[in-house]
C-alpha positions in Angstrom: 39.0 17.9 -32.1 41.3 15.5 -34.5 42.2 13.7 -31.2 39.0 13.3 -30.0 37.5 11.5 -33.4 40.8 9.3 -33.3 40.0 8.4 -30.4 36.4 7.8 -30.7 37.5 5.8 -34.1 39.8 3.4 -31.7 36.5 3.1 -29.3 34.1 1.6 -31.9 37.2 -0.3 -34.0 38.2 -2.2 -30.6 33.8 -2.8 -29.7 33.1 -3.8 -32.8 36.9 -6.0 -32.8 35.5 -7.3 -29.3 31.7 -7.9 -30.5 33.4 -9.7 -33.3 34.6 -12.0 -31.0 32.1 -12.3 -29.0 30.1 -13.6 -31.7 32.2 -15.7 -33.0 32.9 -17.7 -29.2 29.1 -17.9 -29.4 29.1 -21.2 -31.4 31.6 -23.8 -32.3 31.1 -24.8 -35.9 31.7 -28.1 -37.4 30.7 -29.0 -41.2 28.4 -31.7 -41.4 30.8 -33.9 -43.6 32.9 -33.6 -40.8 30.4 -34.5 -38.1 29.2 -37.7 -40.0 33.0 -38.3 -40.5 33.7 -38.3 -36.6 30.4 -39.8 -35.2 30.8 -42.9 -37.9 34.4 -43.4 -36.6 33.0 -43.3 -33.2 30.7 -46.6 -33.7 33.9 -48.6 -35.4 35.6 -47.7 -32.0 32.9 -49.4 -30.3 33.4 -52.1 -32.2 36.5 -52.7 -32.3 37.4 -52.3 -28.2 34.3 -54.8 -27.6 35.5 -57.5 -30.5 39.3 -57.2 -29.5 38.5 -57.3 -25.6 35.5 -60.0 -25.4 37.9 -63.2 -25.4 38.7 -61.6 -22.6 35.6 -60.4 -20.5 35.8 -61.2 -17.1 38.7 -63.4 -17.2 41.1 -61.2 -15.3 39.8 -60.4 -12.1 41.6 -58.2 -9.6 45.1 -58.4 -12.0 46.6 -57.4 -15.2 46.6 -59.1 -18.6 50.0 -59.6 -19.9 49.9 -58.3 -23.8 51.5 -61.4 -24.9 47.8 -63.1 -23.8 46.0 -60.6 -26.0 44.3 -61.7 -29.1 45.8 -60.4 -32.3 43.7 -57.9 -34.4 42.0 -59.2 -37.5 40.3 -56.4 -39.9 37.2 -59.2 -39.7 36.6 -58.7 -35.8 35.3 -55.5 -36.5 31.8 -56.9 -37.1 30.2 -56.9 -34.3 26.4 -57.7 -34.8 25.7 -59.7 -31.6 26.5 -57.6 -29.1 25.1 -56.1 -26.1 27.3 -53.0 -26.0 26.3 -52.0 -29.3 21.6 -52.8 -29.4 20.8 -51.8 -26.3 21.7 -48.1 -26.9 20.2 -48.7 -30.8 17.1 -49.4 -28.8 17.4 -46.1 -27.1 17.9 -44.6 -30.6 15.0 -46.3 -32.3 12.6 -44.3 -29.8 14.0 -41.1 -30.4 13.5 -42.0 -33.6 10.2 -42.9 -33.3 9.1 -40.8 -30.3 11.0 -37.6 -31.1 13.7 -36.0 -29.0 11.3 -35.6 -26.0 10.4 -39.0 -25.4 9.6 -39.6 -21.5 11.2 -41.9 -19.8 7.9 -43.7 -19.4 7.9 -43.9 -23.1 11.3 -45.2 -23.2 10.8 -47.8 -20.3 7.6 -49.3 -22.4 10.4 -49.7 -25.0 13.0 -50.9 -23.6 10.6 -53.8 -21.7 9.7 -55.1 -25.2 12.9 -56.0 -26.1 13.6 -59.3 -27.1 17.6 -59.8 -26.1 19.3 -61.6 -23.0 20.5 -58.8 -20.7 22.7 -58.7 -17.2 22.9 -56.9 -13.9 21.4 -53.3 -13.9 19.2 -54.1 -17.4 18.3 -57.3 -16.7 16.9 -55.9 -13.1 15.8 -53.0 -14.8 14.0 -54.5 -17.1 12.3 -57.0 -15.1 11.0 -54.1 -13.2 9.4 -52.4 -16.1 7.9 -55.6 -17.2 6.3 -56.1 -13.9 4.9 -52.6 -13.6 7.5 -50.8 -11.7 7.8 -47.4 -14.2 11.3 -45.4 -14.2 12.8 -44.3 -12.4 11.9 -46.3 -9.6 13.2 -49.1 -12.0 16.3 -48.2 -11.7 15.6 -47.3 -7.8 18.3 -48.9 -5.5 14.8 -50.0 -3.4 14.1 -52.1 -6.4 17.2 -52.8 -8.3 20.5 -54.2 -6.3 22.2 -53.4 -8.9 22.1 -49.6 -9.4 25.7 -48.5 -9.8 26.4 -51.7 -11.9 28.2 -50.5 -15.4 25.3 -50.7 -17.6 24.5 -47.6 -18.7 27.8 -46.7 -18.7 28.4 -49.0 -21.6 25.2 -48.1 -23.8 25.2 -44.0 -23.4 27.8 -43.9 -26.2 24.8 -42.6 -28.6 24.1 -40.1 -26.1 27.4 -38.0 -27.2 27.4 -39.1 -30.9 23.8 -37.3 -31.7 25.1 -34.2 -29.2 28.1 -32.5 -31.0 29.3 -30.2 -28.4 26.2 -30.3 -26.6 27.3 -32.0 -23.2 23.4 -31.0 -21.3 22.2 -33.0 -24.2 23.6 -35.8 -23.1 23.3 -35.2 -19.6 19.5 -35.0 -20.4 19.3 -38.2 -22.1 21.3 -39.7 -19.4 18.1 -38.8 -17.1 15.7 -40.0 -19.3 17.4 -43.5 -20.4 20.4 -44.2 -17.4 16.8 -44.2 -14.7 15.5 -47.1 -16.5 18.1 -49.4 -15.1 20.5 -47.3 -12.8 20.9 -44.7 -10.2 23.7 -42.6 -8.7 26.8 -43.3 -9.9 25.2 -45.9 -12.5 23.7 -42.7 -14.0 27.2 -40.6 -13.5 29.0 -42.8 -15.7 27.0 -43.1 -18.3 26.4 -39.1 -18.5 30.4 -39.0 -18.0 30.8 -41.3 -21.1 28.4 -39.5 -23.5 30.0 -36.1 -22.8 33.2 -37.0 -23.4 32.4 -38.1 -26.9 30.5 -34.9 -27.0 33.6 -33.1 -26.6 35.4 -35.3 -28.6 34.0 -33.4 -31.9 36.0 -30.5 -30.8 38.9 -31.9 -29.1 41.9 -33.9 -29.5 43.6 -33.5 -26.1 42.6 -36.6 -24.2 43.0 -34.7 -20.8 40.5 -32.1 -21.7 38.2 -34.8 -23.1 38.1 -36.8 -19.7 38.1 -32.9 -17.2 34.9 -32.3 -19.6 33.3 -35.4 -19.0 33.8 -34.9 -15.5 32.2 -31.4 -15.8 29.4 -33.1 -16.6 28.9 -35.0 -13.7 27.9 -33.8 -9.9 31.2 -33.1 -7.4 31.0 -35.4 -4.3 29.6 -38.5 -5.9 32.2 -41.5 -5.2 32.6 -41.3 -9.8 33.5 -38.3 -9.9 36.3 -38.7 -7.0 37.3 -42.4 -8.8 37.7 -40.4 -12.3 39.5 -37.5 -10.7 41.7 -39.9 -9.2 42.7 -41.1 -11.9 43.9 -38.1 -13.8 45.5 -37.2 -10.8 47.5 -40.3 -10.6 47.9 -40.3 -14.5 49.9 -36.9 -14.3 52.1 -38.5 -11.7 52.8 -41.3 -13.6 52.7 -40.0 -17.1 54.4 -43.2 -18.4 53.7 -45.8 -15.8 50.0 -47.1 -16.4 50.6 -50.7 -14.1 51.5 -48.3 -11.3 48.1 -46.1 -11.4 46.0 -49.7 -12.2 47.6 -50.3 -8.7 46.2 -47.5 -7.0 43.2 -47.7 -8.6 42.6 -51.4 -7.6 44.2 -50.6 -3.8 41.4 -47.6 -3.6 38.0 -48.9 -5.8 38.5 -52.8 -5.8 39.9 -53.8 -2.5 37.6 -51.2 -0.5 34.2 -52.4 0.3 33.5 -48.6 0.7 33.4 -48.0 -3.0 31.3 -50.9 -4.1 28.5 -49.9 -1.5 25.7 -50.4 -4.1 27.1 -53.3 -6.9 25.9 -56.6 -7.0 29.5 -57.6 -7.1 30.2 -56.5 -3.6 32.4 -59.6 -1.9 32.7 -61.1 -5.6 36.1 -61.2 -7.2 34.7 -59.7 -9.8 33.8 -56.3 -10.1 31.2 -54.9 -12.3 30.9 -51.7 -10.3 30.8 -48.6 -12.9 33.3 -46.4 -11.1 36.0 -48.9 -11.2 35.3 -49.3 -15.1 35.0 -46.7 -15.8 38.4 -45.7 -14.4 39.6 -48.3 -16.8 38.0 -46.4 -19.4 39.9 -43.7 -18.8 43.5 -45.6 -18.1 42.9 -46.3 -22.2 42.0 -42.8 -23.3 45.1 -41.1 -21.0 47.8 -43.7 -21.3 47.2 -45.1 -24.8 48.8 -41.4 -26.6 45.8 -40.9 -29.1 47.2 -44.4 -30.4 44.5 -46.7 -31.4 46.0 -50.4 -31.1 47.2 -49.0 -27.2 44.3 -47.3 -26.2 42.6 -50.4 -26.6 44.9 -52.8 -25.5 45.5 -50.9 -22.3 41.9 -50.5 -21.5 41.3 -54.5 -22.4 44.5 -55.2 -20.0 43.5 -53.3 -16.7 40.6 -56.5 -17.0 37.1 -56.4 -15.1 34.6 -56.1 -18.0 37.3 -55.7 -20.4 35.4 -55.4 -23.6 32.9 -53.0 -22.4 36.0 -50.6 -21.1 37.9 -50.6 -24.5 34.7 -50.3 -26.6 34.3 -46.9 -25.1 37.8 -46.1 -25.0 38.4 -47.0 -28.5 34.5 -44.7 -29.6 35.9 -42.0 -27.9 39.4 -42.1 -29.1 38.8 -42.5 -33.3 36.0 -40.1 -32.7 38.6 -37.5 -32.4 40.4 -39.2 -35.3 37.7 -39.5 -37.8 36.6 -42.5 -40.0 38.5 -40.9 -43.1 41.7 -41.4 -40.9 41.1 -44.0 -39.4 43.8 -47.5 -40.2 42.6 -49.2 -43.0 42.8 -52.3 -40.9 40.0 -50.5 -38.6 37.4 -50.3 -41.6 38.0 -52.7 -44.3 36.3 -55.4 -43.7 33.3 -53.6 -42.4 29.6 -55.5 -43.8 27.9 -52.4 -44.4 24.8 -54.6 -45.1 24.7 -56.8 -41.8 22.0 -55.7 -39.5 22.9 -55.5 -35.6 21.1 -58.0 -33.4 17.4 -56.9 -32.2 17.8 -53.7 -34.7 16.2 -52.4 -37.9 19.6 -50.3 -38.3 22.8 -51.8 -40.7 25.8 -49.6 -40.8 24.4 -46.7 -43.0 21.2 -46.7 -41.7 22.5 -46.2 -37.9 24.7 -43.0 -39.5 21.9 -42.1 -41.4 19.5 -42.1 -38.2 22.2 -40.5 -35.8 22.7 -37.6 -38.7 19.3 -36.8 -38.3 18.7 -36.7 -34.6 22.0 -35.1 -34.4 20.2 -32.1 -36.7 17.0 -32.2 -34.3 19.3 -31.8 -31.2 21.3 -29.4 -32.7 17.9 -27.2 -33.4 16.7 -27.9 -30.0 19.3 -26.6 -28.4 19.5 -23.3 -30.1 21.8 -24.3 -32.4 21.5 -23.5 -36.5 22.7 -24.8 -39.5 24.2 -22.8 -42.5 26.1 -23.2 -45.3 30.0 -21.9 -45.9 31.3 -20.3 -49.0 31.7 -23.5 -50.0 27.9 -23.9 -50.0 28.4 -27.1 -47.8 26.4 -27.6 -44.7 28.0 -26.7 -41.2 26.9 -27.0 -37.8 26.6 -24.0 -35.6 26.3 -25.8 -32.3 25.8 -23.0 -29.6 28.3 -23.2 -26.4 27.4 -25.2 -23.3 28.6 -24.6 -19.8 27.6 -28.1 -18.1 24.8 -28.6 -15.8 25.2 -31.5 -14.1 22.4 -33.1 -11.9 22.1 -33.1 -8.5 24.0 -35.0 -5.9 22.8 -38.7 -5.4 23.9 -41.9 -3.6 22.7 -45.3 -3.9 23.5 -46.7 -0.6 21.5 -43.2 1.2 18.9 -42.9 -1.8 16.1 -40.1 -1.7 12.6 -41.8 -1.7 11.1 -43.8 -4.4 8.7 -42.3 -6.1 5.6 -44.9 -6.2 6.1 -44.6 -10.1 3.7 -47.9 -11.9 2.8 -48.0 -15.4 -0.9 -48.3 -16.1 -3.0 -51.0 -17.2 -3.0 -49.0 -20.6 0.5 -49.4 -20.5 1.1 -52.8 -19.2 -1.2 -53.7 -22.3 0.9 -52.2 -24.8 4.3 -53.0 -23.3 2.5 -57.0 -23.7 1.2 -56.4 -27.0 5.0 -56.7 -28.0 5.6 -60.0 -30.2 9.1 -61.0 -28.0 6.8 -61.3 -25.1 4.2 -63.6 -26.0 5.3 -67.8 -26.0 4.2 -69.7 -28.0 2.5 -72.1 -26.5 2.2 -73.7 -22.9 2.2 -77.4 -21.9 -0.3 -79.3 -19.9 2.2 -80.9 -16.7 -1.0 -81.8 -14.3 -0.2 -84.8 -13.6 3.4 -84.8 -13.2 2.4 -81.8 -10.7 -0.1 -83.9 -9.0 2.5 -86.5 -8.2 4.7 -84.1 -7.0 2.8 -82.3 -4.7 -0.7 -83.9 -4.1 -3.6 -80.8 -4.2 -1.9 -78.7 -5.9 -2.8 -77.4 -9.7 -0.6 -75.3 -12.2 -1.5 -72.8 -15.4 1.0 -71.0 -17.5 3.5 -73.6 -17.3 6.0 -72.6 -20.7 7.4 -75.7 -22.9 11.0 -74.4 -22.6 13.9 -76.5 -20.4 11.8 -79.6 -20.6 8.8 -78.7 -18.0 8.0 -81.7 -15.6 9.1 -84.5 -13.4 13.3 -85.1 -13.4 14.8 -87.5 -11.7 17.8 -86.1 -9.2 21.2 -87.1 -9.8 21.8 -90.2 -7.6 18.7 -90.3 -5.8 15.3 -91.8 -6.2 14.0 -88.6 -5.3 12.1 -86.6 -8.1 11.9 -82.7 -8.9 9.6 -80.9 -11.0 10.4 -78.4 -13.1 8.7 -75.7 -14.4 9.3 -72.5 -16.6 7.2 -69.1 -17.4 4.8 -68.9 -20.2 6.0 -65.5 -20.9 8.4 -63.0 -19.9 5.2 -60.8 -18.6 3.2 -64.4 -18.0 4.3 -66.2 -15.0 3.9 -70.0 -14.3 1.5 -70.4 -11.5 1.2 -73.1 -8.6 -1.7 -72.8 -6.7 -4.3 -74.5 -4.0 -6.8 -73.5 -1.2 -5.4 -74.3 2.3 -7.6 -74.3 5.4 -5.2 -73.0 7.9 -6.0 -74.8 11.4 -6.3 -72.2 15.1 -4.2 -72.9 17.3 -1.4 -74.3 15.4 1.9 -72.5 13.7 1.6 -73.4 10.2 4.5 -73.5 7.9 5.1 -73.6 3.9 8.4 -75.0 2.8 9.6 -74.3 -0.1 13.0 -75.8 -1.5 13.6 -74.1 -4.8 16.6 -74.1 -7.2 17.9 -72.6 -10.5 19.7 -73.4 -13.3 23.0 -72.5 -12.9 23.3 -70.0 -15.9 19.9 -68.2 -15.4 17.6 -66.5 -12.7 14.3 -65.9 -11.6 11.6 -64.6 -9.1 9.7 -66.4 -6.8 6.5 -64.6 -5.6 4.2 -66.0 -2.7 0.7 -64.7 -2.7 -2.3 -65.3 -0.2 -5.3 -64.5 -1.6 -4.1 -62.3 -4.4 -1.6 -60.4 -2.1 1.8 -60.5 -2.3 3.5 -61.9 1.3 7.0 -63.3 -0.4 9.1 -61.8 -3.5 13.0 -63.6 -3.7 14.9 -63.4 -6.3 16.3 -66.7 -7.0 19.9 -66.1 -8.2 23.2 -67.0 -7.5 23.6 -65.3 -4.4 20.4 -66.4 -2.7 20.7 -70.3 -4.3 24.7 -70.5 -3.5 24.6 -74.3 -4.4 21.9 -74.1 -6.8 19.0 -74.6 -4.5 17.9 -72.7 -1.1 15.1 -73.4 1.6 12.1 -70.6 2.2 9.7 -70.9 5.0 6.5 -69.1 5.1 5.1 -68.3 7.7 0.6 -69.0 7.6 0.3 -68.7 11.2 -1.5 -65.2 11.3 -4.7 -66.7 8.8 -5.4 -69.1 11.3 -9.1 -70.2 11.1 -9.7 -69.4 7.5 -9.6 -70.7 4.2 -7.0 -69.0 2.2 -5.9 -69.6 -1.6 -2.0 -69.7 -2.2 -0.5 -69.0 -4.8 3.5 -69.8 -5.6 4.6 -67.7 -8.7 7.6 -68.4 -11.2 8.2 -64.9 -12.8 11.1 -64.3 -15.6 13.6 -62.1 -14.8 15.2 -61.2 -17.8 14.7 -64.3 -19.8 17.9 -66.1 -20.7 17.6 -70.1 -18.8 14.5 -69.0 -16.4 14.1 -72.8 -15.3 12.7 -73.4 -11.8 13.7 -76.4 -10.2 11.0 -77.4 -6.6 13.0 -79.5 -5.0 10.1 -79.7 -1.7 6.3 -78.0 -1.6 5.8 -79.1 1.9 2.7 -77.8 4.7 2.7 -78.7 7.8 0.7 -77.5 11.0 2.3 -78.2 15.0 
């Protein structure tokens, strides 16, 4: 009998031992101090890899950047204000801020199009989209957007992980409700791979965990996830040689058309592509050795976009490190006070924000918040196994999904302040001399509207711009379209050479021609479109040439010939 209640004593000491830890694995715990500690030295990593790198953006294409051509540090480049990297995912913030943690991505794509800033690539397509009705995520759709596995969400899903202690599916979610705006596939992957590494990154220091984690979070068989695990793979073969791995890496996802199926940089020297970056990302993270001035000197080096790559390196690193621990030369001269570009958010008041949404999340997902003996505030932030999405690819997509905003919605998306002009100008008569019969509306007074003589010619061009970014300028005329004959409209368009935009044909309200007027399709500034009016022989039919915006940043059209002509 003695050795029976022994024994049943050893039973319930080793369940209750085991139920013990059970429910203590059931959440990871981080004090509050400590949270705001990590996620503020998270930001200051962003901003110092994207002030250090941006002399260098671009300017090393396909080769490494000798250190001895890096800029030197100064405690002043940490203020970043005017970059890209850092207000377009404040953007994001400001409407879960404003729209709670469930905003839709409708709701985020009506905010996003109302923003005032230049963008690029996957947002500036994106974007364009939105404002012309195309609602996510068919804006991000590779049917609609040639840029879908472009870097750009890549390098703005950093808040993603910074509101989501611990809580990768948190910022997986948000990847599906913010990354479909402008991207797809792999475009997506990335920026879900970026935010859950800095979820991790509140728990753990070992840089090769941090990256497997992030790739946890991320669907096996997508071309990312096979760059990314490349990489470690490579890294653990060449612990201490990171030039030999670049190597590899730009033999395997540079020089192979097969991995830059669906970038707009595909035959460019540069490469813009998110997987390749991304693995640059990750060269800084593994080879830099938790040391700050390397990590981002190593991501900047590898080249590409090499200011987005190390402000992500350099987030996730001194997230791990903490802003309290952080070199002095990281943090003191930080303007608290200065407010980022196109935000309502200084430096406290983005902490402050991203405390509080990091509290909803936490309380979303099932987490709780208690306080210690120490009657201080601590997280209790419930484990995670990942979920990542399902399998995707941007060169064999899965069917649009006919998503448009209303007219509700295209109201209130116009409604915005950065979308209106402010005024138009009257160029009639420079367009009557130009091409005799037709008349214009909407014509914008930016970039000098109207007649221009061309460089060492008599010949003259007319120039027109967009009223607004949702208003287009609009050439128009009723044609009577003979039987019998083919008849042709000519148009010779051009850009200027630092902008974009669309050029829309329409007969009789419906849309026949849509070319985006870039610097693939005008090579050498200008390119020639025939239209073919053939099939509305017999009738009278209006026409009407549209100059859309696309993305607003030097939209200047340049018609260089509005020619018809009937044989």
């Amino acid at each position: 009998m003695p050795s029976l209640k022994k024994n049943l004593f050893f039973i319930i000491l080793i369940c209750g031992l085991l139920s013990g830890t059970c429910l203590s694995r059931e959440f990871r715990r981080i004090p509050v101090e400590e949270y705001m500690d990590k996620m503020k030295a998270g930001w200051i990593g962003q901003m110092a890899g994207v002030g250090w790198g941006a002399p260098t953006e671009f300017r090393a294409l396909g080769f490494i950047i000798p250190e001895r051509y890096l800029p030197e540090w100064r405690p002043e480049i940490i203020n970043q204000f005017y970059q890209d990297d850092l207000y377009v995912e404040m953007t994001f913030l400001r409407t879960l801020e404003t729209r709670g943690l469930n905003a839709s991505m409708r709701e985020a794509g009506i905010d996003f199009a109302r923003s005032g800033y230049p963008l690029w690539h996957a947002n500036k397509a994106g974007r364009c989209n939105l404002r012309h009705g195309i609602a996510p995520p068919d804006s991000g759709h590779p049917k609609f957007n040639r840029h879908s596995d472009d870097i750009d969400y890549q390098i703005e899903a950093d808040f993603s992980g910074l509101i989501s202690p611990g809580m990768l599916n948190r910022a997986i979610k948000l990847g599906e409700t913010f990354g479909r705006l402008m991207n797809y596939g792999d475009g997506v992957y990335g920026g879900q791979f970026i935010g859950a590494m800095y979820s991790e990154a509140f728990f753990e220091k070992d840089m090769v965990k941090i990256v497997e984690a992030g790739l946890n979070a991320i669907p096996q068989g997508c071309q990312y996830h096979e760059c990314i695990s490349d990489v470690l793979k490579w890294y653990k073969e060449n612990p201490e040689n990171w030039e030999k791995t670049w190597r590899l890496i730009e033999d395997k996802y540079n020089r192979n058309p097969e991995y830059r199926r669906s970038s707009c940089s595909l035959g460019a020297v540069f490469n813009i592509d998110a997987k390749i970056n991304g693995a640059y990302v990750v060269m800084g993270v593994l080879y830099g050795k938790r040391d700050p001035d390397k990590t981002i000197m190593i991501s900047t080096q590898c080249g590409q976009d090499s200011d987005c790559n190390p402000s992500s390196a350099a987030g996730i690193l001194f997230t791990t490190i903490g802003y309290e621990n952080l070199p002095d030369r990281f943090t003191s001269a930080l303007n608290m006070d200065k407010k980022f570009s196109h935000t309502p958010y200084d430096f406290r008041k983005l902490c402050s924000v991203c405390e509080t949404l990091a509290r909803k999340t936490l309380l979303s997902e099932g987490g709780k918040i208690e306080k210690n003996e120490k009657g201080e505030e601590v997280f209790f932030i419930p484990f995670q196994s990942p979920a990542p999405g399902a399998l995707e690819q941007s060169w064999n997509p899965a069917p649009e999904q006919n998503s448009r905003f209303t007219e509700t919605e295209m109201a209130d998306m116009a409604s915005s302040a950065s979308l209106q002009s402010a005024s138009d100008i009257d160029i009639s008569k420079a367009v009557a001399e130009f091409a005799p019969g037709w008349k214009i509306i909407h014509c914008g007074n930016e970039m000098n509207p109207g007649l221009r003589q061309l460089k060492g010619s008599d010949k003259k061009i007319l120039a027109t711009h967009p009223k607004s970014e949702l208003i287009p300028c609009v050439l128009s005329r009723n044609v009577d379209v003979p039987e019998g004959k083919k008849t042709i409209l000519t148009l010779i368009v051009g850009r200027h050479l630092s902008g974009d935009w669309v050029l829309v044909v329409k007969v009789d309200g419906k849309m026949l021609v849509k070319n985006d007027m870039d610097e693939f399709t005008c090579r050498h500034g200008f390119t020639t479109i025939p239209v073919d009016l053939s099939p509305y022989a017999g009738k009278t039919i209006r026409l009407e040439l549209e100059h859309r915006a696309d993305g607003w940043n030097f939209e200047g059209a340049f018609w260089f010939r509005i020619e018809l002509r009937s044989e």
